[in-house]
N, C-alpha and C positions, 0 to 999 in steps of 0.2 A: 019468394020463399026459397025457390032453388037458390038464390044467392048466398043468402042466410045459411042455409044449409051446406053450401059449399066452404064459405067462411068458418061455419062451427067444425066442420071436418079438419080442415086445415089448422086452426087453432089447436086440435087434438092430436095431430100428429106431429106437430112443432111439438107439443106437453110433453110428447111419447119420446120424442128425438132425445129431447133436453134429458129427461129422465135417462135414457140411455146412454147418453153422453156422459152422463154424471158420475153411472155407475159405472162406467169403462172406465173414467181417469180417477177413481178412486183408491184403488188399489199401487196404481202410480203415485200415487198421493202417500200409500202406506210406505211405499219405499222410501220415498225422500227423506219422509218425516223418521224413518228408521234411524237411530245416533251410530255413527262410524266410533270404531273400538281405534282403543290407541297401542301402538307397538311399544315394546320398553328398549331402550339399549339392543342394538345388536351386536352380534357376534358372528361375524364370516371366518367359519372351518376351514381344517386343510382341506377339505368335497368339494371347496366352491360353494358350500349353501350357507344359505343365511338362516341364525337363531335368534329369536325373539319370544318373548312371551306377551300376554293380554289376558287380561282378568284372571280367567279361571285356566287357560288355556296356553299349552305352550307349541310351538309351531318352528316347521324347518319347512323353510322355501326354498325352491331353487333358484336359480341365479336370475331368472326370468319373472318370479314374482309369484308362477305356482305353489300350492300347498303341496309338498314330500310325503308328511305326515304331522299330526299333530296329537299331544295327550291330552288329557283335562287333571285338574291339579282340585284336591282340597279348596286350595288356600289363594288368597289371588295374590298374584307378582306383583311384584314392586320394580315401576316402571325407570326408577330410576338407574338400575344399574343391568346393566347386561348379563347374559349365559355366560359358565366360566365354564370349560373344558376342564373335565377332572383326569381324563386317557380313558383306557378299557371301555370304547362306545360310553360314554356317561357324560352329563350334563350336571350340572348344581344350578338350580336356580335360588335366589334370594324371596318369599315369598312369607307375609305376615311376619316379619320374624321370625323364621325356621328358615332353615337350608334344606331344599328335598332335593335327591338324587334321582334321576330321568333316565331310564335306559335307554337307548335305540331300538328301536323294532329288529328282532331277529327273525327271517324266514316270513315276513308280515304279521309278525303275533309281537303283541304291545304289551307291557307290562306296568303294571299302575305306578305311579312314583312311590318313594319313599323317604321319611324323614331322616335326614343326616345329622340336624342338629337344633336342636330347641332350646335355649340357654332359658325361655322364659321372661326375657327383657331384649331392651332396642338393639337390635345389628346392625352398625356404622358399617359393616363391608365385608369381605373375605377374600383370600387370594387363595391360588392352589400351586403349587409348585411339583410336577410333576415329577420331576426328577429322585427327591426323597419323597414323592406319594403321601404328600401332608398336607392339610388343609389350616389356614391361618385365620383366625375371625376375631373381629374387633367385635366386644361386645361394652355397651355404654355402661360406664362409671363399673367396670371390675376391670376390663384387661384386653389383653391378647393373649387367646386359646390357640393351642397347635394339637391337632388332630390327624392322627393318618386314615386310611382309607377302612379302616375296619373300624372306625369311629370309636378309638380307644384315647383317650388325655395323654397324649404327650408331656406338656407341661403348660405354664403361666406365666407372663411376663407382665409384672406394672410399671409406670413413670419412675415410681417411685423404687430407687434402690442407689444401695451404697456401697463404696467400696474401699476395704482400710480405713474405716469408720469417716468416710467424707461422701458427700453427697453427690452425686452424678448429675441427676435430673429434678427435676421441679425445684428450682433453686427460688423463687420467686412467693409462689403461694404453695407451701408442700404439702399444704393437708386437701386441700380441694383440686388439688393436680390429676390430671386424667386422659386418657387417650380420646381422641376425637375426630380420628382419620381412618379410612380402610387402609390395613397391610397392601406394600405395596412389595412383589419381590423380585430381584436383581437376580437372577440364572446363574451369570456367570462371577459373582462376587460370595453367592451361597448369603444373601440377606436377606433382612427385611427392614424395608424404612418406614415408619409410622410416625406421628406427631402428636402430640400432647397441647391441650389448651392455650398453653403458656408461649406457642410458635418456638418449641424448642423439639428440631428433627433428631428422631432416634435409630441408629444401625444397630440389628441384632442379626444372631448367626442362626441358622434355618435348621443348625441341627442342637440348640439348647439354649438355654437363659443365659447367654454370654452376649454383654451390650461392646459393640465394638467399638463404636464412638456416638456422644452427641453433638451438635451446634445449635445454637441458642442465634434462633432467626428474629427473635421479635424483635429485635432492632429493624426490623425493614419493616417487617407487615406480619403479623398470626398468620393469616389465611394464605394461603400456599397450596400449589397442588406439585404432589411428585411423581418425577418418571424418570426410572431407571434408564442407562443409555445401553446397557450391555457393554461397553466399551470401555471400562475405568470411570466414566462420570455419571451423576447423578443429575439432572437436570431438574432443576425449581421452578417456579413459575409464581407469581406475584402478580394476579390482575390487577388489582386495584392501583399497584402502582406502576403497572405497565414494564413489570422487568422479567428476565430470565435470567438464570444464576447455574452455572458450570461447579459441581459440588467433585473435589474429589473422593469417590469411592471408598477407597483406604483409609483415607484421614477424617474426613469434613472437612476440606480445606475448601474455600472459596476457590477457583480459580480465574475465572474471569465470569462480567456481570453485564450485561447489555439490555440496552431499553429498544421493546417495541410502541408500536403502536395503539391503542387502547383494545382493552380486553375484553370480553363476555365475561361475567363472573357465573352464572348458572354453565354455561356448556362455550365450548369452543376454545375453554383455553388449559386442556391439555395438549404437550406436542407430539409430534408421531417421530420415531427414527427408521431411518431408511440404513440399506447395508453397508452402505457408504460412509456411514457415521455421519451425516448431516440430521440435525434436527430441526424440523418446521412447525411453526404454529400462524394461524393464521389471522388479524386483527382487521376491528372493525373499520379501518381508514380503509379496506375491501385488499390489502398488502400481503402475501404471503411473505414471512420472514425466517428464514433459512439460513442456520450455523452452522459451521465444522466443528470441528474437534477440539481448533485451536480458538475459536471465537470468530471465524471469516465471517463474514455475513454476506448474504444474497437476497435480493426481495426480486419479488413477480407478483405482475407485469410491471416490467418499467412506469409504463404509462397506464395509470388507476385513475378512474372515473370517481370523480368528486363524492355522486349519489351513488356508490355502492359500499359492500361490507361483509365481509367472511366470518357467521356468527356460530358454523357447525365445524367440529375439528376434519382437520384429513385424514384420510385412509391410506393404510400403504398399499399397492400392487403387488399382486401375485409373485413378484420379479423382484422385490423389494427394493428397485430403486429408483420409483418413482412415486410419485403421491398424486392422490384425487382431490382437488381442491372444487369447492363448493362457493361462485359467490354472486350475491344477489344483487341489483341494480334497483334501486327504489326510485318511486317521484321527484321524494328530496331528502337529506338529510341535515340534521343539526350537531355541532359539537358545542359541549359544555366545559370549561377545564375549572374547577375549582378545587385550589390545592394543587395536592399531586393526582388526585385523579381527574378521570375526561368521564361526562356523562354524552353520550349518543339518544338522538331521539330521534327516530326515522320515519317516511309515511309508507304508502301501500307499497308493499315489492310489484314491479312489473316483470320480468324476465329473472332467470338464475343461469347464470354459467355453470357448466364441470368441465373443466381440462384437467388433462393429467401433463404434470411437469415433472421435470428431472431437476431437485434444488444444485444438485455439483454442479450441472452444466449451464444451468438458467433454461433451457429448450423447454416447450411446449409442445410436444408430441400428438395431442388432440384435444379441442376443443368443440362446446356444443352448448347453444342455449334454449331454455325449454320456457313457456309460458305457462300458468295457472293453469291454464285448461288440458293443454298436450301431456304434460307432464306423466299422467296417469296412464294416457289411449299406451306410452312404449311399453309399459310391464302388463303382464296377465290379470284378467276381470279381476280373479282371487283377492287382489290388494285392494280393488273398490269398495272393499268393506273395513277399509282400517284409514284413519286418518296418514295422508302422502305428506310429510313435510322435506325438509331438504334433508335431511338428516337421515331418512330410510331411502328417499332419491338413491342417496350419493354411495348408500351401503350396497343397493343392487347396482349401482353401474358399477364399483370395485368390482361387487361378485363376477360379473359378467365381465371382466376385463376388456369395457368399452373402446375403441380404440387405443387399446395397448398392441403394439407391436414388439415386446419383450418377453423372453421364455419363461415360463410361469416354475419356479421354484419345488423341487422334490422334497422329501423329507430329509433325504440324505443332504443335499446343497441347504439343507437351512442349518439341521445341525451342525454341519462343515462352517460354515458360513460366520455362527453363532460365534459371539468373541472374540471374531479375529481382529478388531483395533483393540482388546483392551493391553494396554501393556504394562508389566509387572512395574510394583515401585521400588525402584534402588534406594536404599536407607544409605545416606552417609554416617559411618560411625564418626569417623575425623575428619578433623575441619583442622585448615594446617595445608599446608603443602605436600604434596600427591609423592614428589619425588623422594622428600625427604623420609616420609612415611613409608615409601617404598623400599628403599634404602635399611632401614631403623628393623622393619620385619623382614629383612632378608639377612641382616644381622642377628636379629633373633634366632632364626633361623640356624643358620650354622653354629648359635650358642648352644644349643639342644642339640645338635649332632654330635657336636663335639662330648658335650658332658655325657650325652648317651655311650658313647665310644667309649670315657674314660670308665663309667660304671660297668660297662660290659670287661674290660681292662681286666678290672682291679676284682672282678667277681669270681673271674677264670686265671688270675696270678695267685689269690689268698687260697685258693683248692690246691695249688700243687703241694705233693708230699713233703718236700723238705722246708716247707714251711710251718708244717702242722706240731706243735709243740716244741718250737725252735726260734732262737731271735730273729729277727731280720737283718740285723748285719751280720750275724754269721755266715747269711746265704750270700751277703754280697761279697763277704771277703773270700770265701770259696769261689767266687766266681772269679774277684781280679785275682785268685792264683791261679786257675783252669788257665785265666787270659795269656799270664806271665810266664805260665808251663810251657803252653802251645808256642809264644812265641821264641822262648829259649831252645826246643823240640828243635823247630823252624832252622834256626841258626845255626845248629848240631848239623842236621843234616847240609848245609850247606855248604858250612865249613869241611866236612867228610868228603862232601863229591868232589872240594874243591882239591885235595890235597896229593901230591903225587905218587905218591906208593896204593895201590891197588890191589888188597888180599881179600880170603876168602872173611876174613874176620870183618873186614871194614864192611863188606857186603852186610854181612849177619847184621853188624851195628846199626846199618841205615834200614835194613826193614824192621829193626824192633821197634826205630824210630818213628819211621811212617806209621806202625801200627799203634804206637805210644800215641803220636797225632792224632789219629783215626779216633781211637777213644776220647781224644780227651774234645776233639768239637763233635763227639755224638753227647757227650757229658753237658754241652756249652748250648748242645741245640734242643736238648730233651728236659733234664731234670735241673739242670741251673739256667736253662734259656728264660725270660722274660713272660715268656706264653704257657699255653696249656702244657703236664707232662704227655711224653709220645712211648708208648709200649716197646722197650726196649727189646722184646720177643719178633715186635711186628720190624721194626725200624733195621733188627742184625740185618735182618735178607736184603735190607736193599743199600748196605754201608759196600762200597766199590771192592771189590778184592786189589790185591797187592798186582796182583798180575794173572792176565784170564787164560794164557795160551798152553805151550809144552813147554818153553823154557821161556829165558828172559837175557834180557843185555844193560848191563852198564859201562860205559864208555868214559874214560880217565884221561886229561889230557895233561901235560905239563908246558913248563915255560919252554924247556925245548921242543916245542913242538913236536916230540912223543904221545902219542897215544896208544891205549891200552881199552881193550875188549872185552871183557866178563862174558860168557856164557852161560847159562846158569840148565840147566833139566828139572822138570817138574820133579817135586820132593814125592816121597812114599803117604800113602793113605794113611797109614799108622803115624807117619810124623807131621802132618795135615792134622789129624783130629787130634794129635797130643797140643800143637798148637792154638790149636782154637778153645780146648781147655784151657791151656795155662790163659788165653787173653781174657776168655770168660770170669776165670776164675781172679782173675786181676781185675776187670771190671767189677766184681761182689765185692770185692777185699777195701777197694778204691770208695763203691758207693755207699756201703757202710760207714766209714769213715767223714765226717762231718764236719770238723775243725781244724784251723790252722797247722797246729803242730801235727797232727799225724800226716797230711799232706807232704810236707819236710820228711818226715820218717819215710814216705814213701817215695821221694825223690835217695835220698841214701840205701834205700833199699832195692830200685836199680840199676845204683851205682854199681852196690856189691852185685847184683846179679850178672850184669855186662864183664865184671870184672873175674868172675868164676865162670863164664861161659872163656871168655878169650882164654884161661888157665885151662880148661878142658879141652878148647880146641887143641893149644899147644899141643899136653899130650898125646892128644890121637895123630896129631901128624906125626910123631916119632913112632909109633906103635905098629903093630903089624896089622895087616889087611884081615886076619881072623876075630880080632876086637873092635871092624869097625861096626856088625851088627850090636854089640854092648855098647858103644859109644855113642852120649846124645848126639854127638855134631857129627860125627862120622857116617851116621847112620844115615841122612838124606840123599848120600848115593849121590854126591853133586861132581859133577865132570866139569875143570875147567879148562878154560884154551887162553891162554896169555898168546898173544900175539903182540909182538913191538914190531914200528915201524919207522920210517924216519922218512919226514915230509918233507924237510929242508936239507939236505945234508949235499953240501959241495966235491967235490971231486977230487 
């Protein structure tokens, strides 16, 4: 009996254990069986944190895997596409069809989101361009909406439009022609590139309905994914038929075209640019494949393992000139090529790699691989509630700039930074020879200076006065007589100095001549000169006097080598200002007079006057010294000193 009894005890307390046991792993049980929420696209901030949304729910982690803060949303995201930075602390998530706008928490107080934009139908995508504070949205079978921040209509852009009554776009099927790509925008070109059904890529300008260029890609493939380089090109992408395509910015012009290795078509084949201007995308032969500017090409690692394959894109570093590449090493892999494409079919991943590379230099800066299980123990518990694939992996060890040894970029160094390969497009207008062209416009050149010359000429010769209601050869023949006066003047006077007798008369003679001259090329350089007239009020003061001192000398030599001295004393005030009347009043007499023959009249006129001064002097030298205040010639008070000499004269 005791056995029996000891037996049914022990039966009882095995019952009790069991039962207890059952209920402790129960609850364990509830965890497991709990479903892991999935992360949508991320987006790593300039903070260093990572943005994601899930379901109802949007979330900022830190670099480590921690929860920051998170909001709850209406509406649930759409895991497809990432957080888009709008500036001013703000967030746009893409959720049911609606854009809602997420503030940051200020001071720790959260504010609900709000809707930005609700078209009512399917949202292909949206970009934001921060710079004009505009938001860009594809919305299915109407358009592209451009919105600024105060969610006012900008405007509308469709496939469809013309220009000069010809067709631009949908050349193929135009009535069922339609956008079918998210805006994608170019910073430093002020674009937007989107695509239409028909694989025909479209450049519009960010600040209105003006289409800058299209290209008509379906000759390669429809499906296409773009990305701006910032640098002058536009970079394409063609998985299906394993190509990448150098698009110039400005034009659409092809520039060069290069084949990788086979593509992801769901994710992994957009490429990332670094500041360097190299672009890398990564394929599944497990190859990163890395361009320049010019088309160089670089792959890493040299040496790629059969059974591996890079199926999440890269990330760029903080430093932006390297990239995080993600790649996985499988059991086994198979390739398919039918056609132009390769189909891949792979078994279970064992390990994943992340290095971070430098594409310019080909180096490998750090590497690490992680298995299924470890994967999760490096970041914080927080993530063990969201499905880890390589794609959030690879987002936090960017964040966390894992083994990077490069200085993580300011605001300032980005925007500095921004643009600096793109370079402007030189248009040639001629095509021809440079030198000749050169040549050709610098002849030009001096034709316009010239004709400019001649019309500035003839605008300021047709204003002077003696033209104005007067022919034009009468001004010229007044001027070849000025010419003909001065130089006959010229001659007079030369002939006088030359000649050997020395009186007070011949002196008289030679200054009415110089003063005759004086007139006649202030005449030649003012009102008959070729140029502007010159104010003959302003011009007297600065015509040279006869002589500036107290007296003067004229010197007479002859063939006997005799000479002869004139002394002359400064004339009286009153016979000073009588002269300078009589020349004024000769200059009026003179410039009234306009034609030929009074000219003549005026050449015989002082003839006579030369010839009734010489009769006046006569008489005053006979005359007494009480008639010489009445006498014109007498009256200058002139003192002379004849001195003879003799410079040769023999013994």
């Amino acid at each position: 009996m005791v056995d029996l009894r000891l037996l049914f005890f022990s039966l009882i307390i095995i019952f009790f254990l069991f039962v207890l046991s059952t209920v402790s792993q129960s609850p364990d049980k509830t965890v497991e069986n709990k479903p892991l929420r999935i992360l949508s696209k991320t987006l790593i901030g300039d903070d260093g944190r990572v943005y994601a949304c899930s379901d109802n729910d949007f979330f900022s982690f830190e670099s480590n895997g921690s929860i920051a803060w998170s909001v709850h949303m209406d509406f649930k995201c759409n895991t497809d596409f990432s957080p888009v930075y709008s500036g001013f602390n703000q967030m746009l998530v893409l959720a049911e069809n609606r854009i809602l706008r997420i503030d940051f928490p200020r001071n720790g107080t959260k504010s609900e989101p709000e809707t930005f934009f609700d078209p009512g139908e399917t949202i292909l995508g949206f970009a934001v361009s921060i710079s004009s504070s505009s938001v860009y949205i594809t919305v299915k079978d109407h358009g592209l909406y451009a919105y600024n921040m105060l969610r006012q209509q900008l405007w509308i852009a469709e496939p469809k439009t013309e220009r000069f009554g010809y067709r631009l776009g949908c050349r193929r099927d135009y009535d069922n022609c339609k956008f079918d790509s998210p805006p994608v925008i170019d910073s430093c070109e002020a674009s937007i590139y989107i695509s239409n059904n028909e694989g025909e890529l479209y450049s519009l300008s960010l600040r209105g309905i003006y289409y800058n260029w299209i290209q008509d890609l379906s000759l390669v493939d429809r499906f296409f994914t773009v990305t701006p380089g910032n640098n002058g090109l536009v970079y394409v992408v063609f998985p299906t038929k394993s190509l990448v395509s150098a698009l110039d910015s400005f034009s659409g012009d092809i520039l060069w075209q290069k084949t990788v290795g086979p593509l992801a078509e769901s994710s992994g084949s957009q490429p990332v640019i670094d500041t360097n201007s190299w672009v890398s995308i990564g394929s599944l032969d497990g190859t990163l494949y890395s361009f320049s500017r010019t088309g160089e090409l670089h792959k890493m690692p040299e040496n790629v393992e059969t059974d591996s394959m890079i199926q999440v894109e890269p990330l760029l570093d903080c430093s932006g000139n390297a990239v995080y590449v993600s790649q996985t090493k499988l059991e086994g892999k198979t390739d398919l090529v039918i056609g132009d494409s390769t189909y891949v079919s792979a078994k279970k991943p064992e390990t994943v790699v992340f290095s971070l590379v430098v594409p310019e230099t080909r180096s490998i800066h750090w590497s690490h691989s992680y298995s299924d299980q470890s994967s999760s123990l490096l970041l914080d518990e927080d993530l063990q509630h969201f499905v880890l694939d390589e794609r959030i992996v690879l987002a936090f060890i960017a964040a966390s700039n894992s083994g990077n040894p490069f200085r993580c970029r300011s605001k300032h160094d980005k925007l500095s930074s921004s643009c600096s390969f793109a370079e402007p497009e030189h248009l040639d207008i001629y095509i021809g020879n440079e030198r000749t062209i050169i040549w050709f416009l610098l002849f030009e050149f001096l034709l316009i200076v010239l004709f400019a010359a001649l019309v500035r000429f003839c605008f300021i010769f047709w204003k002077k006065q003696k033209l104005q209601g007067r022919p034009f050869s009468a001004f010229l023949d007044k001027r070849r007589l000025l010419h003909r006066k001065r130089r006959e003047i010229e001659r007079t006077i030369t002939r006088l100095q030359n000649e050997l007798t020395a009186d007070e008369f011949s002196v008289d003679k030679i200054n009415d001549l110089v003063q005759e001259r004086e007139n006649v090329k202030r005449k030649l350089s003012s009102t008959y000169s070729l140029g502007r007239d010159i104010d003959a009020s302003k011009s007297k003061d600065h015509v040279l006097p006869l002589y500036g001192g107290g007296s003067r000398s004229l010197s007479f030599r002859n063939r006997g080598n005799e000479s002869i001295t004139i002394f002359q004393t400064h004339r009286h005030e009153s016979s000073s200002s009588e002269d300078s009347y009589r020349d004024q009043q000769y200059d009026d007499d003179d410039d009234d007079d306009d034609g030929v023959a009074d000219d003549e009249n005026d050449e015989g006129d002082l003839r006579r006057k030369q010839k009734g001064k010489f009769l006046a002097h006569s008489e005053g030298s006979n005359s007494s010294d009480v008639d010489d205040e009445s006498c014109g010639v007498g009256s200058s008070r002139r003192s002379t000193y004849l001195k003879k000499r003799s410079l040769s004269l023999r013994d």
